[in-house]
VOPAGU-2260 file (C-alpha; in pm, 1 decimal, decimal comma):
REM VOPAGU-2260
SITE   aa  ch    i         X         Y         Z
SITE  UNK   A    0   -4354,0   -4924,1  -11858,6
SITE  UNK   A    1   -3973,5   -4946,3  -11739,7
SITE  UNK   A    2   -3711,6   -5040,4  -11981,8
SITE  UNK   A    3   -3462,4   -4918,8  -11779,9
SITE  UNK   A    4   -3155,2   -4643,4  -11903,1
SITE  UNK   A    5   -3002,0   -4856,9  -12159,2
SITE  UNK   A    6   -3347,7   -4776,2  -12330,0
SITE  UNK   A    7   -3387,8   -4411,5  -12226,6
SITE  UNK   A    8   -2994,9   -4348,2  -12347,8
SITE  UNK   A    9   -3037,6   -4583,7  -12699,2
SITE  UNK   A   10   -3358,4   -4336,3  -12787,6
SITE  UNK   A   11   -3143,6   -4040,1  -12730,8
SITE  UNK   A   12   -2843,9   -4214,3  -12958,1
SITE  UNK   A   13   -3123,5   -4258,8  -13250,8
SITE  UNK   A   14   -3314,8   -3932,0  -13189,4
SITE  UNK   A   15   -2915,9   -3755,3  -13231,3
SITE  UNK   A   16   -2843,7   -4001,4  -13549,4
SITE  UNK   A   17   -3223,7   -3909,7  -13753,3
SITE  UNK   A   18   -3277,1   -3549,3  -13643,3
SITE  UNK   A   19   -3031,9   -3434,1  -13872,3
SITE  UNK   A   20   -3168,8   -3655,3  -14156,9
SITE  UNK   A   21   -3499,4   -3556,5  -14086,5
SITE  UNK   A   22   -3405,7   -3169,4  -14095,5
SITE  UNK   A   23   -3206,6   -3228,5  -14434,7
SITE  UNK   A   24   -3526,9   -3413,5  -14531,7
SITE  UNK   A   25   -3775,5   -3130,8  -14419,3
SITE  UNK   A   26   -3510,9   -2895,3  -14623,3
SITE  UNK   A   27   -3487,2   -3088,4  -14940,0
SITE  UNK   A   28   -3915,7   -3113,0  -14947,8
SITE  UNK   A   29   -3996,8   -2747,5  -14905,0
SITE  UNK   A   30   -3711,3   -2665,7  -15206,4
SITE  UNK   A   31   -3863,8   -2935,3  -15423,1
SITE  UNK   A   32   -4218,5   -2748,3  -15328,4
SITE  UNK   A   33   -4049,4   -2414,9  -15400,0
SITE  UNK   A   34   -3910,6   -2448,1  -15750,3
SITE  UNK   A   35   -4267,5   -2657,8  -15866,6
SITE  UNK   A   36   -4472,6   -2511,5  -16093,6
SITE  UNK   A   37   -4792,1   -2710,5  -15958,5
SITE  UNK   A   38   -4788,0   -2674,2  -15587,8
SITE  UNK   A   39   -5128,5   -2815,9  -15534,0
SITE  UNK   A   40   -5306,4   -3213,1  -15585,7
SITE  UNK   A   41   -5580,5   -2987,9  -15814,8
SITE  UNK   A   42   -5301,2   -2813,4  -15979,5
SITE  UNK   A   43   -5139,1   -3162,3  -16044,4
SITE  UNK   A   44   -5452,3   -3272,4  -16220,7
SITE  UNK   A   45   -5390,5   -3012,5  -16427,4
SITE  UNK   A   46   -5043,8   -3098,2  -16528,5
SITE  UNK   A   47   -5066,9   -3405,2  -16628,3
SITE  UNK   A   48   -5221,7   -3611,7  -16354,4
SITE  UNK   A   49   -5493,2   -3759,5  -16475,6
SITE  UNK   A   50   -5765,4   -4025,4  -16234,4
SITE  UNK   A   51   -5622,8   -4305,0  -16257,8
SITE  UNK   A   52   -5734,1   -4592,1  -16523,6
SITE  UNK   A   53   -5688,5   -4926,4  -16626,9
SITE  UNK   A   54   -5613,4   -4845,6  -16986,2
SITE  UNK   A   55   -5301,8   -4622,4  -16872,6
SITE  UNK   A   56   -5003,6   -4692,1  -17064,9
SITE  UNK   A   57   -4587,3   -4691,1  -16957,4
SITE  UNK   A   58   -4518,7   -4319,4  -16881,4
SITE  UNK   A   59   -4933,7   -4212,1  -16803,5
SITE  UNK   A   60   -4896,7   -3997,9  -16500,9
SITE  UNK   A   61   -5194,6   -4065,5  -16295,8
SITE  UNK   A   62   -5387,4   -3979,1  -15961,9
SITE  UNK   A   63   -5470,9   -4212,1  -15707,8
SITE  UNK   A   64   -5617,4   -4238,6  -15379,8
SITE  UNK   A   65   -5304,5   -4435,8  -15152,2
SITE  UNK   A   66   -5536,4   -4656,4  -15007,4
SITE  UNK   A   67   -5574,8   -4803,8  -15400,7
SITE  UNK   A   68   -5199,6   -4961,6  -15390,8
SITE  UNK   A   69   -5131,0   -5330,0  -15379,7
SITE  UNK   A   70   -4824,6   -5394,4  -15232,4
SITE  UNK   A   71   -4576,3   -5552,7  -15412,3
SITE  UNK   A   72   -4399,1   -5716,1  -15095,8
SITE  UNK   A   73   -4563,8   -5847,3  -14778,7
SITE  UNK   A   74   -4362,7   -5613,0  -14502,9
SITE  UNK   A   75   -4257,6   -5317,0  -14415,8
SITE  UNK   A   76   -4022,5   -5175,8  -14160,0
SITE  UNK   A   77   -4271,5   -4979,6  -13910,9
SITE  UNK   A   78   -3975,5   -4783,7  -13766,4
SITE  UNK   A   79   -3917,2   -4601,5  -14125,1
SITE  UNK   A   80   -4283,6   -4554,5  -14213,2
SITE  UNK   A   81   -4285,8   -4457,0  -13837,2
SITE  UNK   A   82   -3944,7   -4143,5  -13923,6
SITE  UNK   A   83   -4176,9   -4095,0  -14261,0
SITE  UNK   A   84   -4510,1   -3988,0  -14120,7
SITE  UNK   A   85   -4331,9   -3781,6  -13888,9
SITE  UNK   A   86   -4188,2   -3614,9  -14191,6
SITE  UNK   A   87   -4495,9   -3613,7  -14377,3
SITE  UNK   A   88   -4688,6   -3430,2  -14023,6
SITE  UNK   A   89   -4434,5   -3131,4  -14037,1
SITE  UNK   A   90   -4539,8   -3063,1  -14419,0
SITE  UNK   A   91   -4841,2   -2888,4  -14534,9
SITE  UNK   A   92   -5036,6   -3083,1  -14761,7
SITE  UNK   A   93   -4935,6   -2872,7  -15104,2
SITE  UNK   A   94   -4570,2   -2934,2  -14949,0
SITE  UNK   A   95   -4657,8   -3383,4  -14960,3
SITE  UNK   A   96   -4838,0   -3308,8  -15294,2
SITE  UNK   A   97   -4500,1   -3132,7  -15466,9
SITE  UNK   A   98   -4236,7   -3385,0  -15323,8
SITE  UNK   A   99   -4444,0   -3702,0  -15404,1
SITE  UNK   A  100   -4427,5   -3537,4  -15746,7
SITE  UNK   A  101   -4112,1   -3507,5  -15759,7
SITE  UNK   A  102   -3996,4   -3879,1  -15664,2
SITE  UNK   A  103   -4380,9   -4024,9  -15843,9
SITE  UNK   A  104   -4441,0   -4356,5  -15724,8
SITE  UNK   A  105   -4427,5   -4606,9  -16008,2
SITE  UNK   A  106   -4683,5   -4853,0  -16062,7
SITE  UNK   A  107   -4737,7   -5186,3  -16290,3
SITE  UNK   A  108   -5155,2   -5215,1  -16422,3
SITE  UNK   A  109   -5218,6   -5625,6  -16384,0
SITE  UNK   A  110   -5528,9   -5845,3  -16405,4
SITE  UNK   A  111   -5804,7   -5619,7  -16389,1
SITE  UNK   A  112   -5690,0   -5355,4  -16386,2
SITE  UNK   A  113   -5516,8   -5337,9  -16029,5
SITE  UNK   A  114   -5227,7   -5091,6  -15943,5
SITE  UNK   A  115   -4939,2   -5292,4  -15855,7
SITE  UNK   A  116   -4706,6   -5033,4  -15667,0
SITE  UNK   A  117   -4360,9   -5127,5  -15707,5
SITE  UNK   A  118   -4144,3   -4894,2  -15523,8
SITE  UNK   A  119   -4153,6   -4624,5  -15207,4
SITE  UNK   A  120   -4397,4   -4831,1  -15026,5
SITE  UNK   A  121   -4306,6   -4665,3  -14701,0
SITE  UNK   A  122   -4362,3   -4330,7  -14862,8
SITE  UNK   A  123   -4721,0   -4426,2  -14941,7
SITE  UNK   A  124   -4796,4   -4591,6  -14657,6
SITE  UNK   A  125   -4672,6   -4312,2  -14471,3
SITE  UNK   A  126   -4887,0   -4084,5  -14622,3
SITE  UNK   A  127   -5193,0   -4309,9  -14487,7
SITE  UNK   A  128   -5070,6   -4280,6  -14189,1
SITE  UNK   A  129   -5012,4   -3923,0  -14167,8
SITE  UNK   A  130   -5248,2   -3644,2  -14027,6
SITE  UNK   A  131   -5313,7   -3551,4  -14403,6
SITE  UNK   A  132   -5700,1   -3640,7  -14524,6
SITE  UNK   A  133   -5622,9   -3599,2  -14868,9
SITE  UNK   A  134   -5468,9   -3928,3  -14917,9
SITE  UNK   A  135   -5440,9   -3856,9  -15319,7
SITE  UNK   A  136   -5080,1   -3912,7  -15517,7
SITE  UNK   A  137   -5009,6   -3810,5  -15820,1
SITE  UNK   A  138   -4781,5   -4201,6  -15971,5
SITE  UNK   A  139   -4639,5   -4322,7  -16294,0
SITE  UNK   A  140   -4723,8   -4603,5  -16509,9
SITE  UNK   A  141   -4395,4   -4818,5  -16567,6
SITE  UNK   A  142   -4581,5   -5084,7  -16751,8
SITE  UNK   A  143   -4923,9   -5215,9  -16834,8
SITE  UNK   A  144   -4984,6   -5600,1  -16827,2
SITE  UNK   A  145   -5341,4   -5642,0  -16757,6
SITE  UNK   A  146   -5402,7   -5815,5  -17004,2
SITE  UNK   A  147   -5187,6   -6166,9  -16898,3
SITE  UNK   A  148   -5383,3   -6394,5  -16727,6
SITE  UNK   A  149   -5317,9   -6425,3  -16328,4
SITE  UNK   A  150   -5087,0   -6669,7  -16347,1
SITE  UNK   A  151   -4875,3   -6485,4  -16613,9
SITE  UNK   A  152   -4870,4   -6159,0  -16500,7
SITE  UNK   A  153   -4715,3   -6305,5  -16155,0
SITE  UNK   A  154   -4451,2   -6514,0  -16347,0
SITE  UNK   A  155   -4362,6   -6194,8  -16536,1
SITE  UNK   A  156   -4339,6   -5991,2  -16223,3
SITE  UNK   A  157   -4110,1   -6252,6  -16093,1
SITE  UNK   A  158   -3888,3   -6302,8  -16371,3
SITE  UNK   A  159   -3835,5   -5892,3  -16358,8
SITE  UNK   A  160   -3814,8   -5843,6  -16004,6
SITE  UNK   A  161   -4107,5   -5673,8  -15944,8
SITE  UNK   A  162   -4217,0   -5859,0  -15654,2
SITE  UNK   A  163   -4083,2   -5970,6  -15351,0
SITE  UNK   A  164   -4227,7   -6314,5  -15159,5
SITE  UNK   A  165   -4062,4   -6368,5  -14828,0
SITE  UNK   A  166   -4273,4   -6236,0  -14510,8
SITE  UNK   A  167   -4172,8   -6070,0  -14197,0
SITE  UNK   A  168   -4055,4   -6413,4  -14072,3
SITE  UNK   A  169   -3825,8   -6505,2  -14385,3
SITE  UNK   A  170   -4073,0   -6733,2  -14542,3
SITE  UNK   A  171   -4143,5   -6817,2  -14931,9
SITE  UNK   A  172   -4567,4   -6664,4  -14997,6
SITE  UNK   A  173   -4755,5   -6666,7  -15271,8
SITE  UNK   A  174   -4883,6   -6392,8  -15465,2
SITE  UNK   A  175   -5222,8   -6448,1  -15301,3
SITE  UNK   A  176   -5064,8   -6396,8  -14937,9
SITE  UNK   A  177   -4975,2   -6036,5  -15055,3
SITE  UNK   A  178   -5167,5   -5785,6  -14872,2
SITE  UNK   A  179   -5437,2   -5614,3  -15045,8
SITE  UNK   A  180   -5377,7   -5284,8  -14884,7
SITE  UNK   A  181   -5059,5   -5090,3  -14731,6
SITE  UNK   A  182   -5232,9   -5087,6  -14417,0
SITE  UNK   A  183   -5212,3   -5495,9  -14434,0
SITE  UNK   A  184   -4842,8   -5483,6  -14402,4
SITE  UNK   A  185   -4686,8   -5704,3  -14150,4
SITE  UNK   A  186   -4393,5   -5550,8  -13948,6
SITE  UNK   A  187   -4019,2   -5681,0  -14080,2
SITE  UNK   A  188   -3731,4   -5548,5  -13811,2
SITE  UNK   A  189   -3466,8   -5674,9  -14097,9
SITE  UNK   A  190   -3617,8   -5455,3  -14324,7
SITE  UNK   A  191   -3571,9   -5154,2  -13994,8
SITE  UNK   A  192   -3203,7   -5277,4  -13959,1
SITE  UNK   A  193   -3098,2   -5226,7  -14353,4
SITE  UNK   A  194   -3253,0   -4891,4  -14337,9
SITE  UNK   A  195   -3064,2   -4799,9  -14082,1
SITE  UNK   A  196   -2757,2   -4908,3  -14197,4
SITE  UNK   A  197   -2837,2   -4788,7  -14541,5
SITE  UNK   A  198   -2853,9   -4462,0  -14377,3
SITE  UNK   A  199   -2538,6   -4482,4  -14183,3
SITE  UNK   A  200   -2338,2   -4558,7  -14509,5
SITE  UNK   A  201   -2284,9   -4902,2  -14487,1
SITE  UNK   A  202   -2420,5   -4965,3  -14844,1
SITE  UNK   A  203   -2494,5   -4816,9  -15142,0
SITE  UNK   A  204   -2846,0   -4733,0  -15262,1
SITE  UNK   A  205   -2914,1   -4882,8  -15554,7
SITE  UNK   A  206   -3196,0   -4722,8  -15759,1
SITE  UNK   A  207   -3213,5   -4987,2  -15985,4
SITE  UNK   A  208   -3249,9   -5256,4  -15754,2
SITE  UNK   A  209   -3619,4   -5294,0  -15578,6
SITE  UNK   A  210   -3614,3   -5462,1  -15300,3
SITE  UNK   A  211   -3239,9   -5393,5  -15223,2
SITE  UNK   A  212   -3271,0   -5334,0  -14831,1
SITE  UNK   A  213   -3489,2   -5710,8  -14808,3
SITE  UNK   A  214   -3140,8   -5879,6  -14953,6
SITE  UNK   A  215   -2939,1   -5707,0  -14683,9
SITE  UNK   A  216   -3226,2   -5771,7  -14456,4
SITE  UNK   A  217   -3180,9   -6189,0  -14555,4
SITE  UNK   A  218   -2783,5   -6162,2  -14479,2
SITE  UNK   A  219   -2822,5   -5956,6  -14146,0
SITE  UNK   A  220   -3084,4   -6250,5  -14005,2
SITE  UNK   A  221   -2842,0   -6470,1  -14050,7
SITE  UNK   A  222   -2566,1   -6354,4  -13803,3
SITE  UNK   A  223   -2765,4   -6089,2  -13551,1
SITE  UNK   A  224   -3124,4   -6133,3  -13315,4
SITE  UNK   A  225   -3227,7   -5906,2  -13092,2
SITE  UNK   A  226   -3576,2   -5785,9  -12929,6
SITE  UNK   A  227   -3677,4   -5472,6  -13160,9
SITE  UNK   A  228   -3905,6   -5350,5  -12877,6
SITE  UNK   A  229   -3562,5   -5216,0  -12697,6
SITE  UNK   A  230   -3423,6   -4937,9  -12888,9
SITE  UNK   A  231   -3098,7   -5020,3  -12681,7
SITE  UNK   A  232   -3063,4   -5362,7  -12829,2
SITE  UNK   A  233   -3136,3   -5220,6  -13196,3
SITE  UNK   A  234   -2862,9   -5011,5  -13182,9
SITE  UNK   A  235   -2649,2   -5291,4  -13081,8
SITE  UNK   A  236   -2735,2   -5469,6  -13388,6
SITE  UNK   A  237   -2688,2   -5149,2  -13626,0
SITE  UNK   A  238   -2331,8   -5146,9  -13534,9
SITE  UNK   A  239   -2294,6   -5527,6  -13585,3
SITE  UNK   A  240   -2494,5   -5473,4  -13904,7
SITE  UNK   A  241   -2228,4   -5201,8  -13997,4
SITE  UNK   A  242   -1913,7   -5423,5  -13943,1
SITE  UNK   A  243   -2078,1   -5729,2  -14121,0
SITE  UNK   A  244   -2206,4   -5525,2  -14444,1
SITE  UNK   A  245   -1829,4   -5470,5  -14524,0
SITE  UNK   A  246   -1780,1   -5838,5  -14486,9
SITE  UNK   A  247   -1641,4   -6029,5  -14802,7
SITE  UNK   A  248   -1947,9   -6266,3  -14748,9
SITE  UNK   A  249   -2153,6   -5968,8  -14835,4
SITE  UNK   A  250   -1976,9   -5886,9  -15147,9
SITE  UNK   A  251   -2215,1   -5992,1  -15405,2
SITE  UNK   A  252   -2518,1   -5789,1  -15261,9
SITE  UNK   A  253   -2661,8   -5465,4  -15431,4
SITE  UNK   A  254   -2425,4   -5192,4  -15301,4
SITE  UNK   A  255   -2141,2   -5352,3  -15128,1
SITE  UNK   A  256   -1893,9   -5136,4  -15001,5
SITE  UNK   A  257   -1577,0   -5322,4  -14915,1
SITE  UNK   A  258   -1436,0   -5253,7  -14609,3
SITE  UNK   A  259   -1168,9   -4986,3  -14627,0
SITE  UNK   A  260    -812,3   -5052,0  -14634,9
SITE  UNK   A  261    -567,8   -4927,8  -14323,2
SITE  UNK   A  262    -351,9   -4720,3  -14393,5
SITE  UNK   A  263      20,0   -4810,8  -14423,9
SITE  UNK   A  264     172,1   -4705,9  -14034,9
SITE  UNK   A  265     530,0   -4807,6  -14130,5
């Protein structure tokens, strides 16, 4: 398979960009594993983690086998779950057991009894894709609605932006087109761009804003196309991305960074 250099030199270019992420990353887990208390899944039980159950209430801590999320948005971008297992491989298990505990993923309990997981979807879905069997995490319970009705639950998960229905293509779904499993994702490269750029400091992260990277992911298809299969190409449209996410057009998204002002030369 010949892509020609432009390929070969663009996988270089990202390679240099993540590997020092990915060694601050690998860093950051193994301290996190270091300074808990409960470096095992068992020990974890034992701390508070208890099998998970539909009668959990907000703030349970719970243990669940990955495979048991529902997605709470249609796509991923398969370039960061990609840079995630990778991360995930070069851990021991205890070491993926004591940093998902330390960032717990946070779920909402709907119509019967289903584990709605609401953020760090490519975390989990990295961890089923990982050379880990023990596919167990240790979550949190942010809020407990199983008892609305279908429709109810899904109009209350709108109105607080718990869900997220646009697919890979940019087009309006309905709860019922959500997949059932992670492993049901369908691929988004806007989702891949925003990450990138995220990463590169062209926004903020936002913590209190789920779904933040599929907003800048709705601006960027507006102005940039390229063929993700050419790593060449993607990094052309990273450093488009970069230039346009300091555009005053962007300024209402989560995280906007206006675009620095030059400095007086006079």
């Amino acid at each position: 398979m010949m892509r020609g250099r432009r390929t070969v030199i663009a996988r270089r270019m990202l390679t240099t960009v993540l590997v020092c992420t990915q060694t601050f990353a690998v860093s950051m887990f193994v301290t996190a594993c270091a300074a808990t208390q409960s470096p095992t899944i068992v020990a974890q039980v034992d701390d508070g983690c208890l099998p998970y159950a539909p009668d959990m209430r907000a703030g349970d801590h719970f243990m669940i086998d990955a495979e048991r999320l529902h997605p709470t948005q249609p796509s991923l971008s398969f370039r960061e779950v990609d840079w995630r297992t990778g991360i995930l491989n070069g851990m021991s298990q205890e070491q993926v057991a004591a940093n998902v505990r330390t960032n717990p993923p946070q779920v909402i309990i709907g119509p019967g009894g289903v584990a709605y997981l609401t953020d760090a979807h490519h975390t989990m879905r990295g961890i089923l894709d990982s050379k880990h069997a023990d596919k167990r995490v240790c979550g949190v319970i942010v809020q407990n609605w199983s008892d609305l009705s279908e429709d109810a639950f899904w109009a209350r998960m709108q109105a607080t932006h718990n869900v997220y229905l646009r697919d890979g293509q940019d087009q309006r779904i309905t709860p019922a087109q959500l997949p059932a499993s992670l492993r049901d994702s369908q691929s988004d490269p806007y989702r891949g761009l925003t990450w990138m750029v995220g990463s590169r400091g062209g926004f903020t992260a936002r913590s209190d804003v789920f779904f933040q990277e599929f907003y800048w992911g709705e601006y960027f298809r507006k102005h940039i196309r390229w063929n993700d299969a050419d790593d060449a190409e993607f990094e052309d449209a990273v450093q488009r991305a970069l230039k346009l996410a300091h555009e005053p057009e962007a300024s209402k998204l989560p995280g906007y960074i206006p675009a620095p002002v030059p400095a007086n030369t006079k």
